[in-house]
Residue, then its C-alpha position, 0 to 999 in steps of 0.5 A: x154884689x147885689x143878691x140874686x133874686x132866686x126862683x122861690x120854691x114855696x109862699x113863705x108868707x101864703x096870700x101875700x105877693x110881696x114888695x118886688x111883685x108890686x113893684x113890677x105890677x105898678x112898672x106893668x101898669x104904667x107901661x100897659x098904660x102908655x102901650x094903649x095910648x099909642x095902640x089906639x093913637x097910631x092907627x087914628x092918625x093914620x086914618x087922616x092921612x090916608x083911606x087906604x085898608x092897605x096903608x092903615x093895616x101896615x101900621x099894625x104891621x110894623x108894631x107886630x112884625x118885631x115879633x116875627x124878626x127879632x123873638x128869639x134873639x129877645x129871649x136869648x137876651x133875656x136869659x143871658x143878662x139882668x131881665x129888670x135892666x133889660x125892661x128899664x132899656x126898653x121903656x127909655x127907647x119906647x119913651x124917647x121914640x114917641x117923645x121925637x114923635x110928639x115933637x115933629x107933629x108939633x113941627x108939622x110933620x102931619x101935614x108932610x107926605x113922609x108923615x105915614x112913614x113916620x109913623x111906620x117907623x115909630x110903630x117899629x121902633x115900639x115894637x122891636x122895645x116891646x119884644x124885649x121888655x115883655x119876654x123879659x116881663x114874663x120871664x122874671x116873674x118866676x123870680x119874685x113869686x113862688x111856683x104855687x103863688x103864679x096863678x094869682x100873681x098872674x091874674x092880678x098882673x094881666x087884670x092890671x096889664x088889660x085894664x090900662x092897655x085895653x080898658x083905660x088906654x083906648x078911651x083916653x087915647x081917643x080924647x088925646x088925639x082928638x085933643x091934640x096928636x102931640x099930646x096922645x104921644x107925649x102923655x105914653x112918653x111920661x108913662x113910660x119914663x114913670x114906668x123907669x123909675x118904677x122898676x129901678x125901685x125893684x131891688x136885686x139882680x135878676x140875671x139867671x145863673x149861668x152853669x154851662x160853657x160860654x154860648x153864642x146867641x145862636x145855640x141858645x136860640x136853637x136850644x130853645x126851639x128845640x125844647x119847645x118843639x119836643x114838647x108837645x103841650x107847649x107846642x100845641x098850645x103856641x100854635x093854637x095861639x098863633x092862629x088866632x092871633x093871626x085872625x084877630x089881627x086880620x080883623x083889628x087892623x082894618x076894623x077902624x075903617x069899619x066903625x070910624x066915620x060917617x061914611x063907615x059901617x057903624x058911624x063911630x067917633x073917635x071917642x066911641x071907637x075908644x069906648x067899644x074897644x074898652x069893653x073887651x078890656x073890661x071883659x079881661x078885668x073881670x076874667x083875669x080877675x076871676x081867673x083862679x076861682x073860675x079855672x079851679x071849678x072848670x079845669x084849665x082844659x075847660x077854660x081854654x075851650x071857652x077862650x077859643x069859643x069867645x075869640x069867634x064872637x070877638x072877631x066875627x060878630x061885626x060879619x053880621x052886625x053893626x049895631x055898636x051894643x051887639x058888638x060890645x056885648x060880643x067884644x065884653x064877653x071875649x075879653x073875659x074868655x080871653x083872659x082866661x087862656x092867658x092866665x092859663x097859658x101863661x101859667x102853666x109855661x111858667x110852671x113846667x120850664x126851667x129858669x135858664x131857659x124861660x127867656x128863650x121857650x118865652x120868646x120861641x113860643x111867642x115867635x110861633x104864637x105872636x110872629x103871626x101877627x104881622x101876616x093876620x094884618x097884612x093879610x087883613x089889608x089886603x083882603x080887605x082890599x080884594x073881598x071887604x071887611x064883613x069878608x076879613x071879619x067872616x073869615x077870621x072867625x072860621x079859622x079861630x074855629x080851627x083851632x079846637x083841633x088843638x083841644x084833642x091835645x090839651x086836656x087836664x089829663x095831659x097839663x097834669x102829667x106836664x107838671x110832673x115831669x117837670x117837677x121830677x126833672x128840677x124837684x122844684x115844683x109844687x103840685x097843688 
């Protein structure tokens, strides 16, 4: 029988990560990697098959609206079974999907009425994987790395994670397309299949130990709810979250019409539209990477008010400009703000929540904070449509504005007292 990869409750070796963490960090890599092909190779072959703000918002549409389907269950999933086999399920399916893809480009679908919806329903397809691997992702962490080990290990895994996604990703995708769309999707097909044999590297079981009686689905997903809805902290920063989210994806679903073309605001080609979406990537590396010397001087109150204060440069920037250094000057810094709420976030979620029941405080957090994903792009479209895009992008940046009302709630005073009464109700916690 396989050993159970437990939570480990100290660093037994300090300044080190371990062989299983690396092994996941690489597995996260590969996949982020093939995640940031497809992100910027969905939308610009959409854009040769049709005009409408409409129609191009929908393809951001169905790679999100999985999130607001199919969370819950994908948590509920990830407490109950191995989480690595789970994340080796996901990539097979996302590397398949794409795979059929590239194949029916080569066949001429491009060129067939139905190539919109096919594209609709691959995005789908990634998204309803991506549900399920990243739940799983963030919930097996805790297993490999020590409590007092999370900060670090996470920084280093959303530096990697945003690096390929947003920083290598989009530039490289921008080339593949213009080379040829077939290969901009059978290149994500190779990642993710590498990512695979990566993870099957990763020795253990990774299934949490079940002490309760037998459950249905729907009592763990109702347990979950609960127990983010009665905490005030998590609740508080899900729903911060999800506002902005909503607003960044009203403004990223319609921003290739803005800056692809000569006949758009900005004039941008496929390859320098890659490379201005790179600089909010290299804002991330930079943050996530400076995250724990940042977050100790600052405190983490602190580092989640620049995050907001950087997500309304991010989105709003292009309501007033189209000068392409402006807006990568605004996208650089709110990547870098950016990576500081998730290190933040993430961390602390992992800190303050039991093992049996990260899964589902991941996947119902992720519903409140992600399941607005879909609507922000629906939204953007057809806003866009009615008002314009300098409309959607005004409009965006007004509502991540709101959400400092949350920071009344998030203070150092209170993340402290979450940690605990959490470390009183488990005895594992390791307060630094």
């Amino acid at each position: 029988m396989a050993n159970v990869v437990n939570r480990p409750r100290e660093s037994e070796e300090p300044g080190r990560l371990g062989l299983p963490y690396w092994q996941l960090w690489s597995a996260s890599s590969l996949s982020n990697l093939a995640d940031g092909l497809v992100k910027i190779a969905l939308p610009l072959v959409a854009v040769t098959l049709t005009d409408s703000p409409g129609l191009i918002a929908g393809i951001t549409l169905a790679v999100t609206l999985p999130w607001l389907l199919f969370a819950l269950p994908a948590g509920a999933l990830a407490d109950r079974v191995d989480r690595r086999i789970a994340m080796v399920i996901a990539n097979v399916v996302r590397a398949a999907g794409v795979a059929v893809l590239a194949v029916a480009l080569v066949l001429g679908l491009e060129s067939s009425p139905a190539a919109i919806w096919a594209l609709y329903a691959v995005a789908l397809l990634l998204g309803t994987a991506e549900t399920i691997y990243d739940t799983c992702a963030q919930s097996i962490l805790p297993q490999v790395v020590a409590r007092d080990q999370l900060p670090r290990a996470n920084g280093r895994l959303i530096a990697a994670e945003l690096t390929a996604n947003e920083f290598v990703g989009p530039p490289l995708g921008g080339l593949l397309v213009a080379a040829g769309v077939a290969a901009a999707f059978a290149t994500p097909a190779a990642l993710w299949a590498a990512a695979v044999g990566t993870l099957l590297l990763l020795r253990g079981s990774f299934a949490v130990p079940r002490t309760e009686e037998r459950t249905t689905i729907r009592s763990d997903v109702a347990e979950g709810l609960r127990y983010l809805w009665r905490h005030r902290l998590l609740r508080t920063l899900a729903g911060m979250t999800g506002l902005f989210n909503f607003a960044s994806n009203a403004t990223f679903a319609v921003f290739v019409l803005y800056a692809i073309g000569p006949d758009s605001a900005m004039g941008l080609t496929e390859v320098t539209f890659g490379l201005l979406f790179a600089t909010i990537a290299a804002g991330n590396l930079i943050g996530a990477l400076l995250a724990d010397p940042i977050i100790r001087r600052l405190g983490r109150s602190r580092s989640l008010f620049l995050g907001i204060l950087g997500g309304v440069g991010t989105v709003g920037i292009a309501a007033v400009t189209t000068i392409p250094l402006v807006i990568a000057t605004a996208f650089l810094i709110g990547g870098l703000t950016n990576a500081l709420w998730n290190v933040v976030a993430v961390s602390l979620r992992q800190r303050i929540t039991p093992d049996r029941i990260l899964g589902r405080i991941n996947s119902s957090y992720r519903l409140v904070a992600w399941g607005t994903r879909p609507l922000g792009a629906a939204a953007g479209g057809l806003l866009g449509e009615l008002l314009g895009l300098r409309a959607v992008f005004a409009m965006a940046a007004t509502l991540i504005l709101v959400t400092l009302i949350g920071m009344t709630q998030i203070t150092d005073t209170a993340i402290s007292t979450a940690e605990h009464e959490s470390a009183n109700i488990d005895g594992t916690m390791d307060i630094p």
